[in-house]
LUMRO-881361 format. One record per residue: x, z, y of N, C-alpha, C, O, CB in turn. Coordinates in steps of 0.02 Angstrom, whole numbers, plus 50000, padded with zeros to 5 digits. Glycine has a CB too. Layout:
<nodes>
XZYXZYXZYXZYXZY/...
</nodes>
This chain:
<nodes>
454965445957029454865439956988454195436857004453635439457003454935441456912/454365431457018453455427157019453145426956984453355428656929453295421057025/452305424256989451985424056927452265415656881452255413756823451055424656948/452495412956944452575406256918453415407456857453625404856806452695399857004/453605411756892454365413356837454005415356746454085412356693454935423556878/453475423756770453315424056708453065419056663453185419456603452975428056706/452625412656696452355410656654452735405456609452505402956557451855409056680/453395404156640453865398656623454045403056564453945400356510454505396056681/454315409956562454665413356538454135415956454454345418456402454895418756601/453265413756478452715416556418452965408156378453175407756320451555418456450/452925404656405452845398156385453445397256332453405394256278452855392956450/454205401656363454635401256330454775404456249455135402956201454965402856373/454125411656270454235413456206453625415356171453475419656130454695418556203/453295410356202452445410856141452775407656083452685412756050451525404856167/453055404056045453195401755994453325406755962453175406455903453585397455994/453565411555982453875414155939453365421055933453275424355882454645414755960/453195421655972452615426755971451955425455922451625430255903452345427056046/451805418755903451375416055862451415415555795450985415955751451305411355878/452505413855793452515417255711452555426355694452375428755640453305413955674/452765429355739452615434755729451815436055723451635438955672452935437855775/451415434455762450665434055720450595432655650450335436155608450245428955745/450825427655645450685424255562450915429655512450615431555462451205416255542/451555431755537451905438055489451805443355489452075447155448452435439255491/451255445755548450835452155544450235451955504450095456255463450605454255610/449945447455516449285444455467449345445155380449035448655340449225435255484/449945439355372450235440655295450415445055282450185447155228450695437755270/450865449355314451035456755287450275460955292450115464055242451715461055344/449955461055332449215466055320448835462855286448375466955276448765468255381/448665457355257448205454055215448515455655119448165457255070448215444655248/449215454455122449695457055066449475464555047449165466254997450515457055092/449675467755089449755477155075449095479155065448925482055013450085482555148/448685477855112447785478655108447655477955039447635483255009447285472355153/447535472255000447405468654966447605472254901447235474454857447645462854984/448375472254906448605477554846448375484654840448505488754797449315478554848/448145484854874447535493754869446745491854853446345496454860447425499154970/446515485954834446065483554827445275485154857444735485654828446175483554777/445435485554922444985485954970444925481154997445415478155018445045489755009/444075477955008443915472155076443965473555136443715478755157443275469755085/444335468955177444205471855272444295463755279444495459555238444995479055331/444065463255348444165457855379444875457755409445035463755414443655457055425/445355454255429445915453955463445925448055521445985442355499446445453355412/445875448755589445775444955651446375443955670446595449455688445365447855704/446815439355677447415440955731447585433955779447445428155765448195443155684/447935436555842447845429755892448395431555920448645437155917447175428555948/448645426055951449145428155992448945426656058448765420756058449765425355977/448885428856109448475429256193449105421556224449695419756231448675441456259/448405419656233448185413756240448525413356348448435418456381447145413656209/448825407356380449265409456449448515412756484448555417556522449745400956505/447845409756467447395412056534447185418756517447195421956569446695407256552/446985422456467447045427856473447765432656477447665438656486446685428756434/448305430856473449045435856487448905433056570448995438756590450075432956434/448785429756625448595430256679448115433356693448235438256727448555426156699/447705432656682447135438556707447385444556692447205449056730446405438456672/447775446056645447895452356637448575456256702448705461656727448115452356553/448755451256703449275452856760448935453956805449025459456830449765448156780/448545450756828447995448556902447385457556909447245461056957447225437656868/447235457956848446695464356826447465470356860447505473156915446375464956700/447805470356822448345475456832448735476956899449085481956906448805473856788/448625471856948448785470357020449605471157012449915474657051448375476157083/449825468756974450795469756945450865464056913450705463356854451095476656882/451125459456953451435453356929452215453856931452525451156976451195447256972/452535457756877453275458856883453445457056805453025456056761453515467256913/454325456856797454265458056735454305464456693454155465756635454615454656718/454515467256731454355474656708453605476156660453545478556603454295479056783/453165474256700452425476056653452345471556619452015472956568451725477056686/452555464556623452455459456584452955462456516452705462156460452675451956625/453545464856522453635465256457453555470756428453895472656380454155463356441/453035474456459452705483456436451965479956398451575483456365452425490856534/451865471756410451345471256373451325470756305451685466556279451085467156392/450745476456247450845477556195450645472156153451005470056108450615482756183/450075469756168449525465156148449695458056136449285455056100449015465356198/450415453156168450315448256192450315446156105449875442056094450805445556256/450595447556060450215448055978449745454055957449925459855963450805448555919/449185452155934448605457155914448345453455844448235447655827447935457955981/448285460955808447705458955747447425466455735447605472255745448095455055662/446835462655707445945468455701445935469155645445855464155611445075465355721/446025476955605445745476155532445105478655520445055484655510446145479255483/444725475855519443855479155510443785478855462443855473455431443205476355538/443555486955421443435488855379442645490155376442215489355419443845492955373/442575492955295441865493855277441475500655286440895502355300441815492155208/442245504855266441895510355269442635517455295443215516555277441435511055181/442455522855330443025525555355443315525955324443865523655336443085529955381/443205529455251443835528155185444415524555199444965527055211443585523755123/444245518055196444585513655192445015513455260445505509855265444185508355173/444775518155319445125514355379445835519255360446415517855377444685515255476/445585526355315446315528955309446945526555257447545528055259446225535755295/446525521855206447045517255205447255512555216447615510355172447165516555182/447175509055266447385503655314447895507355357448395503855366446735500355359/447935511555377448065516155416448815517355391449295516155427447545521855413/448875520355312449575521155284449705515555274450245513855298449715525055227/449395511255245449965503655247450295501955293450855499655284449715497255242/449965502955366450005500755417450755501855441451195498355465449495503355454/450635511055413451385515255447451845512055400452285508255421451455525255442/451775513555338452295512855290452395504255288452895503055254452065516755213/452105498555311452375494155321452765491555374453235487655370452075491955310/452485494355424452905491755488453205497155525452905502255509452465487855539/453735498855576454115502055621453505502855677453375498455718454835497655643/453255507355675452705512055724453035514455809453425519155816452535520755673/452885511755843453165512655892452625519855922452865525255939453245505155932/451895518255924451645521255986451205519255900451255514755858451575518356089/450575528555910449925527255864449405529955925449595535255950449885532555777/448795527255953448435529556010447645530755951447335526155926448415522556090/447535536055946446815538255914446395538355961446495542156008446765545055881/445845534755959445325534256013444515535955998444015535956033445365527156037/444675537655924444005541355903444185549255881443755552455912443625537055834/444535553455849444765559555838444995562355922445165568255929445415559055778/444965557155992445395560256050444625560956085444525564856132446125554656095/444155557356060443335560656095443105567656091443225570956041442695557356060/442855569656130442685578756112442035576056065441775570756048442395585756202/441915584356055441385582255998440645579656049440165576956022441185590555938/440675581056122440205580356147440075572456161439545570056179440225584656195/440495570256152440585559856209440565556456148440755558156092441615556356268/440265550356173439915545056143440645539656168440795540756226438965543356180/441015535356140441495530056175441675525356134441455525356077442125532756201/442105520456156442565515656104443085518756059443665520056072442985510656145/442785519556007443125519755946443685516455899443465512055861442765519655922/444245517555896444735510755854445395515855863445395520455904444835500255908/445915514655822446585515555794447035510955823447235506255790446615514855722/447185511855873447905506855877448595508855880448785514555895447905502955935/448985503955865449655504355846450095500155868450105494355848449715504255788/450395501855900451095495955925451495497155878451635502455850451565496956001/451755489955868452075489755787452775482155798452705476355819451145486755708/453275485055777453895480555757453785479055682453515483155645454665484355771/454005473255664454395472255596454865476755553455435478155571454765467555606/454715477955522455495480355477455835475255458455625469555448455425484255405/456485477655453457125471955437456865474355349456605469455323458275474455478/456875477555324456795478355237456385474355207456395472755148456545484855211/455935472355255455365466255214455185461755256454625460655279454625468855187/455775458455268455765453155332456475449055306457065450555301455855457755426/456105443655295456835437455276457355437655342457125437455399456505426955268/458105438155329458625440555370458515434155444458615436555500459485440255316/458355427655441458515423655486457775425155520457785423355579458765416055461/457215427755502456585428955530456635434855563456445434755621456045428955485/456835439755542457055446155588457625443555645457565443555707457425452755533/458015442055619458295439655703457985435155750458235434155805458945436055702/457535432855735457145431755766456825436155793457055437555848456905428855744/456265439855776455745442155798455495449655782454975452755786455355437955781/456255451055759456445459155759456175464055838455975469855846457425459455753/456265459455873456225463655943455595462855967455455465856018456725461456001/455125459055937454315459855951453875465955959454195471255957454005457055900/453495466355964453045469355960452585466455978452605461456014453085473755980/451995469655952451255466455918450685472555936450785478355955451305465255815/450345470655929449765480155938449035477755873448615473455883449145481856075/449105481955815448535481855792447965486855779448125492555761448665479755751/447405485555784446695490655799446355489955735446125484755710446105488155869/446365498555701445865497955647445335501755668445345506755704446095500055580/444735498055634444085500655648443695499655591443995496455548443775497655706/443045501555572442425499955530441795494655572441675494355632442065507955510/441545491455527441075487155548440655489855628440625487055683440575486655481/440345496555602439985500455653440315499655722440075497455774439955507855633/440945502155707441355502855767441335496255815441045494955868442105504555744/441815492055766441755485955807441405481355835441555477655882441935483455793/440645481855786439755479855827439845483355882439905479155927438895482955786/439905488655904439955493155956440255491156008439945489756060440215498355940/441085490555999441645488556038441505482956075441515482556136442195487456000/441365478056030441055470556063440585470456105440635467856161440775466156019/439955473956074439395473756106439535477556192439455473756240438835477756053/439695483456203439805486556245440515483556295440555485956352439815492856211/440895480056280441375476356311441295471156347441595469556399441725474756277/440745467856310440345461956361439995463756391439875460056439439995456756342/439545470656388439075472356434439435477756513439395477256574438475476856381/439795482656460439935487256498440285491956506440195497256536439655488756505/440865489256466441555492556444442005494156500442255499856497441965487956396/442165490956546442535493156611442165499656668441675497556698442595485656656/442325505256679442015509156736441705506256794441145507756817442455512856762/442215501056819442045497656884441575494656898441335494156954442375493956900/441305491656833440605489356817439905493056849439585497856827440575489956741/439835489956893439275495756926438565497656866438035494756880438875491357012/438575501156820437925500956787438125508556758438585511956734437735493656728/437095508456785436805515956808436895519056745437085517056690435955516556837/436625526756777436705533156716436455531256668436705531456612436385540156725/435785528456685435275525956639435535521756572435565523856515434805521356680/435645517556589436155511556563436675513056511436775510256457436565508856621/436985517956540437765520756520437395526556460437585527156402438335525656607/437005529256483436555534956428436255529556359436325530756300435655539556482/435945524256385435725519456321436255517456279436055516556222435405512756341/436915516356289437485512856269437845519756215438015519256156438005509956347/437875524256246437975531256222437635533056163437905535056112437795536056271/436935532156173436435534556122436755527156057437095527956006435365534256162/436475520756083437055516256041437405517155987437455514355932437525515056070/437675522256016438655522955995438515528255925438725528155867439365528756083/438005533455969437855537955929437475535655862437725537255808437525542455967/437005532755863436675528555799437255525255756437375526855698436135521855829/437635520055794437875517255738438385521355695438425520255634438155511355758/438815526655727439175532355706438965535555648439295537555600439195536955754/438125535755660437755540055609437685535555530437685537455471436925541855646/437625527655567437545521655514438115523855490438105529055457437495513255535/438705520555500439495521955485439415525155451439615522355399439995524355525/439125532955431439405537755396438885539255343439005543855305439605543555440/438335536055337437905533955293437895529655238437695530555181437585532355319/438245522955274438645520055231439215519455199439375514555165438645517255239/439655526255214440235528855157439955532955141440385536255112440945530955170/439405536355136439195543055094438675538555054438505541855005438835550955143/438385533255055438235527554995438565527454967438495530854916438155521454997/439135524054973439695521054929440065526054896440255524554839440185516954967/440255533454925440425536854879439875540454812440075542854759440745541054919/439205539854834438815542054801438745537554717438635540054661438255542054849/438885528554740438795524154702439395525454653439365526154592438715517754736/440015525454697440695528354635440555532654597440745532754538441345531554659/440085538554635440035544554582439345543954535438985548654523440015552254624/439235536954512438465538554486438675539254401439135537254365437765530754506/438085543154394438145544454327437725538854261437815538754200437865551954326/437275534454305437205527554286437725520754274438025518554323436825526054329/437825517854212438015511054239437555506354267437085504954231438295507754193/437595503254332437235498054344437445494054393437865496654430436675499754355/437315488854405437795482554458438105484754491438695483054488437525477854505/437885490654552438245493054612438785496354568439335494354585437805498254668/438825501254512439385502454513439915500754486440445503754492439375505954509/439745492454432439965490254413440375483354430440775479554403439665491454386/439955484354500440245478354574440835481254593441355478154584439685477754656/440855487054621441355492254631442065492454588442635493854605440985498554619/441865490954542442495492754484442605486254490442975485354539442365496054398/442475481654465442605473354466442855471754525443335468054518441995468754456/442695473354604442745470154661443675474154657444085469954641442025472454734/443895479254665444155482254694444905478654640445485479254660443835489954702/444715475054571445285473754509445355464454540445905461654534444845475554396/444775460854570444755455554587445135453454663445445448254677444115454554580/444975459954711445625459654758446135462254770446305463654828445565460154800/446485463354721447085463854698447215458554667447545454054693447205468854663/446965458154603447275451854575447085442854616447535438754625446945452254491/446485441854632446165435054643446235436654741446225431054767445145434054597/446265439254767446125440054855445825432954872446135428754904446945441554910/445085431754845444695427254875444065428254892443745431554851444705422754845/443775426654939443015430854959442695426454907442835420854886442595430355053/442275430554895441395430654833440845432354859440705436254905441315436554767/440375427554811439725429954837439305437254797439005436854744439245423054830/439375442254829439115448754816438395447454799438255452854775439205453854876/437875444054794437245442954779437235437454718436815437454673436865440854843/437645433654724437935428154652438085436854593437675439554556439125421154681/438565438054605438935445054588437905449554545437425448654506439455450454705/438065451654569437385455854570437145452554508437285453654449436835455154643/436655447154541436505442954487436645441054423436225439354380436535439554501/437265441254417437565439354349437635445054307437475445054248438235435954355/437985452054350438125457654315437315460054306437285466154308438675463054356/436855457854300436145458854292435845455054218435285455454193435785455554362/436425451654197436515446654136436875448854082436735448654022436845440654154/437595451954123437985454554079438225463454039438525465853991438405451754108/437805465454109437845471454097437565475454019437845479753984437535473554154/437055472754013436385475053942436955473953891436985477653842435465468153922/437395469353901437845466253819438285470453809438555469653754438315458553817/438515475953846438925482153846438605486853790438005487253777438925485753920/439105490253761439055499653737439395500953752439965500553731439055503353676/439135504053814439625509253861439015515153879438455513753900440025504653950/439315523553863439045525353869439075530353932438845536053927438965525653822/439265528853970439465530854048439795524354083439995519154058440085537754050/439785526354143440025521954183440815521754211441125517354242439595522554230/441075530454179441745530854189441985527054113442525524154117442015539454206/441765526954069441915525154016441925517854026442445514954011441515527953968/441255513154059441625505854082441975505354121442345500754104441315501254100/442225508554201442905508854229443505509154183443985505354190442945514454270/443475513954136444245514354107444275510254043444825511054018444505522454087/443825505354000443815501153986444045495254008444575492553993443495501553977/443585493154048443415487454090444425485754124444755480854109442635490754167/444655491954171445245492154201445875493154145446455492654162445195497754254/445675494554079446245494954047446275486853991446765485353956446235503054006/445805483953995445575476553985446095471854029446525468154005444725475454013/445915473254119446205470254138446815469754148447175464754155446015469754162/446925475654148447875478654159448325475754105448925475054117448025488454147/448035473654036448325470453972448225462853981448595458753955447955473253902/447735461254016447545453254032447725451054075447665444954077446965451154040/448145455254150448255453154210448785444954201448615439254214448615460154251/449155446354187449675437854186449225433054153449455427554166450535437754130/448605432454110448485428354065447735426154146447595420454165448325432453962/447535430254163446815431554200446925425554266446615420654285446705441654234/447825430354295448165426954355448125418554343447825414554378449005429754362/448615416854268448665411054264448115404754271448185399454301448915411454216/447505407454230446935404554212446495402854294446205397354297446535410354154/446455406854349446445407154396446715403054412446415397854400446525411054414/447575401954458447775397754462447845390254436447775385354472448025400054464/447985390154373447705382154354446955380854359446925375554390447865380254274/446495382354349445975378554336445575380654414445165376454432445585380654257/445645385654454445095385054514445235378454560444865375454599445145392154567/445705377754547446115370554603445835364754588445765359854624446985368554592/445615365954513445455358654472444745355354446444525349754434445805359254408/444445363354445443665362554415443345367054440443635372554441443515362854341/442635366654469442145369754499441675373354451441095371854435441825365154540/442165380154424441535384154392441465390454430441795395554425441625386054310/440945388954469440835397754506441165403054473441585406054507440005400954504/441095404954417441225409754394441965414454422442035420454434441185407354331/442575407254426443145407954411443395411954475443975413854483443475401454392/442785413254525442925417054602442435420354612442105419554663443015412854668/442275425054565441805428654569442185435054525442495433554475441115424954545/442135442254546442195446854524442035449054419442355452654380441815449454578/441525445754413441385447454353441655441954278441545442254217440625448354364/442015437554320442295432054298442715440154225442735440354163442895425854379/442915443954270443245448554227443045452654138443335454054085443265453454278/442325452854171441715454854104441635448754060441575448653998440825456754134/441625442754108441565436754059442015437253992441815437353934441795429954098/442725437554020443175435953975443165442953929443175442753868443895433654011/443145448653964442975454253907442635452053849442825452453791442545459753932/442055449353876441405449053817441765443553787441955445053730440465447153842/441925437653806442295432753757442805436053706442815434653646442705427353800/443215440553736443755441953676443315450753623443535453353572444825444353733/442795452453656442565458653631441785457853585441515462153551442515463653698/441605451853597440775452653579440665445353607440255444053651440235459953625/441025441453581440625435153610440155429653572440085423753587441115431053638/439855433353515439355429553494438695432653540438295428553564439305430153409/438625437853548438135441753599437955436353677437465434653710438645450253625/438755435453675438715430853763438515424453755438185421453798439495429753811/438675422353709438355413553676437535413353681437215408953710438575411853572/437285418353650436615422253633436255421053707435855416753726436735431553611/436585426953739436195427353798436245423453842435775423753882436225432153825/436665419453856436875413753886436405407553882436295403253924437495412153859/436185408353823435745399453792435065403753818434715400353855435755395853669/434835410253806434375411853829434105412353905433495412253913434395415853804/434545412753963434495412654028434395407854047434145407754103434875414554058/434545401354014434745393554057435295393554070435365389654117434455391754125/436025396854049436475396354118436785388654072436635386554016437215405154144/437275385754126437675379954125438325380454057438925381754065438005379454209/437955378853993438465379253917439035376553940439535379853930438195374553842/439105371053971439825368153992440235373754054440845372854058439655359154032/440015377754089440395383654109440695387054060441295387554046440035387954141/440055390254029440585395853956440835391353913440925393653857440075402053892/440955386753919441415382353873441915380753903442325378853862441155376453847/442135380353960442735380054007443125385554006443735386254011442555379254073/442565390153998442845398053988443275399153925443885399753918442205403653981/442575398953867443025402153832443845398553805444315401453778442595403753778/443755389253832444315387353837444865388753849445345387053814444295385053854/444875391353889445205393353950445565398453932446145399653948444795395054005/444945403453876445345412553846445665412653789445845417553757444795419153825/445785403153770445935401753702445485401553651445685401053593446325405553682/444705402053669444515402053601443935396253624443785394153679444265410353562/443675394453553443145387853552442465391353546442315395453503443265381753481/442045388653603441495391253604440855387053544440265388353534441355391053682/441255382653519440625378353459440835385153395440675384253337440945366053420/441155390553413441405392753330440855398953323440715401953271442435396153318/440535400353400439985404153405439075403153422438635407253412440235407353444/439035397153447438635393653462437985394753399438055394553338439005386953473/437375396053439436905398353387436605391453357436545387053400436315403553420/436415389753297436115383953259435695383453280435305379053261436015383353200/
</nodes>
């Protein structure tokens, strides 16, 4: 087969290869999300000049390898912390038909420094796939790579420099890239032995109260926030609590929302579309409404005392059903 055949033949079925992107994306942005973990999610569908080069790199312009290619749909889930890459990992299986799983960090000896990432060649399932979309694009395949931040600074960095063997660059070189690999590995695992340290604190205070809020906000809201807005505020709201542990505001705080979820969802939906109150995409939007239905002469209080914007908590407590002039200090 020519290259000029394959490319008639990519041309013929990139369309369709592009909604299968879209439906790998939504299905991993969906499942992710409902475990209430942040990751980034990248996905592309390869673009005609790189699926040529790749033929051209491979010295096999047939269709045979052309349709052994895994990649010609790809998506990246970059995560925060390894935790999390093992559950990306089961969604991954338990959402989609697993063809091929290639481990490229557990397959390093303990001695080698290398590219690190999880990939997976992956079909659709017909069980969670609308019937006229699976006949479609039942017979796809896609390849997706999970990794952590560390990793993928890594991957990138070392791919543009010096990721191919053929690449003529010295011991020297190849030893700096190594050492690299080794640092950020060490970062990586520093920053999940933070984060588990912060889950386990025996303090309440923002970080671990970011934690509990972030993880109930992407599940329910899946919209990025500003984590330093965040901070800030739970630096306002936190003092207005009696809570006397911090597991005691988790199972508060989460059994608050679990009774408020349809009322939280709705309020969300109508009014972020309509009116610009930070609050309403921000994680602690959640404490707000606590303190409104639990202690909200306290939040009126401290509210007039900070400066913050009275016509926000008045949108609010609108919003939770109740009138904020019925607390308002004289």
């Amino acid at each position: 087969m020519s290259l000029e055949e394959i490319i008639a033949l990519w041309e013929k079925e990139k369309e369709l290869y592009e909604s299968f992107t879209e439906r790998v994306q939504a299905l991993l942005d969906e499942v992710i999300c409902d475990q209430g973990i942040m990751v980034r999610i990248l996905a592309r569908t390869k673009d005609d000049a790189s699926l040529i080069k790749k033929l051209y790199k491979k010295r096999n312009v047939s269709l045979e390898f052309y349709s052994e290619i895994s990649d010609k749909s790809a998506a990246r889930v970059i995560c925060r912390f390894k935790d999390d890459t093992q559950i990306v990992e089961k969604c991954i299986s338990e959402t989609f038909l697993v063809l091929k799983k290639e481990d490229k960090i557990h397959n390093l000896d303990f001695d080698r420094q290398g590219y690190k990432s999880i990939h997976f060649d992956v079909r659709l399932k017909e069980e969670n796939t609308p019937p006229d979309m699976y006949k479609k694009l039942g017979n796809l395949v896609g390849e997706i790579q999970v990794r952590t931040n560390c990793e993928d600074t890594w991957a990138e960095i070392y791919h543009d420099l010096g990721y191919k063997p053929s690449n003529s660059v010295s011991k020297e070189i190849n030893r700096q890239f190594y050492c690299l690999s080794g640092l950020l590995e060490v970062a990586d695992n520093c920053f999940s032995d933070l984060n588990n340290k912060i889950k386990q604190s025996v303090q309440l205070n923002e970080d671990f109260a970011l934690r509990t809020l972030e993880t109930n906000y992407i599940k329910l809201i899946r919209k990025e926030y500003d984590p330093e807005f965040s901070l800030y505020n739970l630096g306002i709201l936190l003092p207005l609590l009696n809570f006397s542990s911090p597991q005691q505001f988790e199972r508060e705080i989460n059994l608050f929302i679990s009774k408020n979820k349809e009322k939280i969802c709705q309020i969300f939906e109508e009014r972020s579309k309509t009116t610009y109150v930070p609050y309403l995409t921000q994680p602690e939007l959640f404490l707000i409404f606590y303190l409104i239905e639990n202690n909200p002469h306290i939040l009126c209080e401290e509210w007039e005392k900070k400066g913050l914007l009275i016509n926000d908590l008045e949108g609010l407590f609108y919003w939770w059903g109740r009138s904020l002039q019925d607390y308002l200090l004289e």
